[in-house]
N, C-alpha and C positions, 0 to 999 in steps of 0.2 A: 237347725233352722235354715231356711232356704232364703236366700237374700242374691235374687239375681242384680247386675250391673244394669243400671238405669242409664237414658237418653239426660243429659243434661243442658241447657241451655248454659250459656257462658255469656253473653251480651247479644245484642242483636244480630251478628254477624256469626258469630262463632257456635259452635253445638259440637260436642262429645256423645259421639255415639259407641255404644257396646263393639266393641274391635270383632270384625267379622271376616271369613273369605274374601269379601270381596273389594278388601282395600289391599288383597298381597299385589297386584301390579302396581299400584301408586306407591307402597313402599319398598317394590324392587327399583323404582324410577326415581324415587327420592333416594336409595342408597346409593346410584350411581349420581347424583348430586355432588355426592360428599363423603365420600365412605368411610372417612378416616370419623367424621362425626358422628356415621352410624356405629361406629365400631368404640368409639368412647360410651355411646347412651348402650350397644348390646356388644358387650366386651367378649360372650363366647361365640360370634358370628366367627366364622372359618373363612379368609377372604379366599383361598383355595378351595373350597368347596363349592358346592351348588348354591348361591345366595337365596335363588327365590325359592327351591325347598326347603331350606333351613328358616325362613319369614313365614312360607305355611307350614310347617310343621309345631313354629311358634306360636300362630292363630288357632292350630287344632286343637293345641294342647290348651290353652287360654278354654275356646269354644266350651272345651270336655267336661272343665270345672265349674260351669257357668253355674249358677245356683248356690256353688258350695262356700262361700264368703271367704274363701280363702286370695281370691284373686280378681281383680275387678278393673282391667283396661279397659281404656275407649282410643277413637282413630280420633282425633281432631278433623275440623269440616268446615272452612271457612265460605263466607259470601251463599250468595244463590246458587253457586254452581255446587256449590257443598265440596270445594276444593280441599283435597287431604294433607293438612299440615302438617300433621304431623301424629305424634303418640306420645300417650300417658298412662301412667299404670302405678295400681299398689299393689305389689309382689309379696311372697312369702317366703323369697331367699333374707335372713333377718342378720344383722349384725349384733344388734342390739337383745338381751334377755327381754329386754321391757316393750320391746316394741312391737305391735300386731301386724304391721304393713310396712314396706320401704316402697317409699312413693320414688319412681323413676320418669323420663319422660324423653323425647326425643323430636325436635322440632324442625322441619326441615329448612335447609338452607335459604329456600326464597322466605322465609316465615319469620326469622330472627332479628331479635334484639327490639321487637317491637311490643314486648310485653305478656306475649301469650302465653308460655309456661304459667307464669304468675297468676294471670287471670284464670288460667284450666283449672290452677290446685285451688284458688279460692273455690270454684264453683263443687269441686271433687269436695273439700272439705265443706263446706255449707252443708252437702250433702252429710257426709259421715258425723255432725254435730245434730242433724234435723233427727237421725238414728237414735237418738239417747243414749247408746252406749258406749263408755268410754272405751279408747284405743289411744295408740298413741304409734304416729308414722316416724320412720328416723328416713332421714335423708343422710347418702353415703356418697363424700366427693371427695376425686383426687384432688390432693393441695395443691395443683400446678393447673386445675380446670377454673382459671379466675372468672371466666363467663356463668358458671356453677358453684364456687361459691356465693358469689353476691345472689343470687339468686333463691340458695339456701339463708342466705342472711336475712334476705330480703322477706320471703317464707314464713320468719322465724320473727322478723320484729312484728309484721301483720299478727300472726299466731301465739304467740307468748310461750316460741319456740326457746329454745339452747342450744349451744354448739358445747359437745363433750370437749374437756379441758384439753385432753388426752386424743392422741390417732389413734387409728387401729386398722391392724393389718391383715390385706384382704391378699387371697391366694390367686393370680391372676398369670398365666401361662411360665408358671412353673415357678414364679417369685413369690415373696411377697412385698406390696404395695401399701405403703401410708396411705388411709384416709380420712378424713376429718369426716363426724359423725354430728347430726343435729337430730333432736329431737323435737314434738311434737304431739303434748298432748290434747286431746278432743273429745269432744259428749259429757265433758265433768262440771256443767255450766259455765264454763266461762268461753261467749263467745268473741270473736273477731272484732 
């Protein structure tokens, strides 16, 4: 079944568009914002390597899958000028057995603390419950990103989410890493 990434409205101001070529210079510009930020939200970015081939080669590979519901980013787009804040996305690297998507996101440094994450996944899940069919996202946070849990908490009491009792450890440049695991399920009728 074909199920491309939709244009989303998010409030008046804000739109989630399908992530495409032509936001990689706004997010080589936001990485050099912050990069230690971008490299917590995309943990296999190489700060040694080429940045803005490794962000298009990230967009290509997103682009490739478009249709296949395995993977479904958009750029954030704030105001009239459709300024790029940031990125969101349900991936198919999974932690969880039970989970069809791990919802990620990365919001750029002028863009933060003002609620946007929050507002993007309501609009993203509105979406995936208007689907009828059940899924269910996990969100994966270091215990030491307290900007990212409360935001998974946050997530989670809107959602009639759970945080796993238990960590679980994620394999991250040659360690392994605790992290606290939330779940998320959606389409089983019980909305927001």
């Amino acid at each position: 079944m074909m199920t491309t990434t939709p244009t989303l409205a998010v409030n008046d101001h804000i739109v989630l568009q399908p992530v495409n070529k032509h936001v990689v210079s706004s997010m080589v510009e936001a990485y050099h914002e912050d990069t230690e930020a971008a490299h917590t939200a995309l943990p296999w970015l190489e700060a040694n390597d080429d940045v803005r081939r490794q962000l298009r080669d990230m967009i290509y590979d997103i682009e490739a899958q478009d249709g296949a519901d395995q993977l479904h980013f958009w750029s954030i787009h704030d105001g009239e000028e459709a300024v790029f804040s940031g990125l969101i996305g349900l991936g198919d690297e999974l932690q969880s057995l039970h989970a069809d998507y791990n919802l990620g996101y990365w919001v750029r440094k002028t863009h933060r603390r003002q609620g946007l994450a929050s507002s993007c996944v309501n609009a993203i899940f509105d979406w995936l419950e208007q689907r009828r069919q059940p899924c269910t996202v996990e969100i994966v946070v270091h215990p030491h990103n307290e900007a990212g849990l409360a935001t998974a908490r946050s997530i989670c009491e809107r959602w009639n989410g759970e945080r796993v009792e238990e960590f679980i450890g994620i394999e991250f440049k040659g360690r392994t890493v605790p992290h606290a695991l939330h779940l998320i399920d959606l389409g089983r009728g019980e909305a927001a």
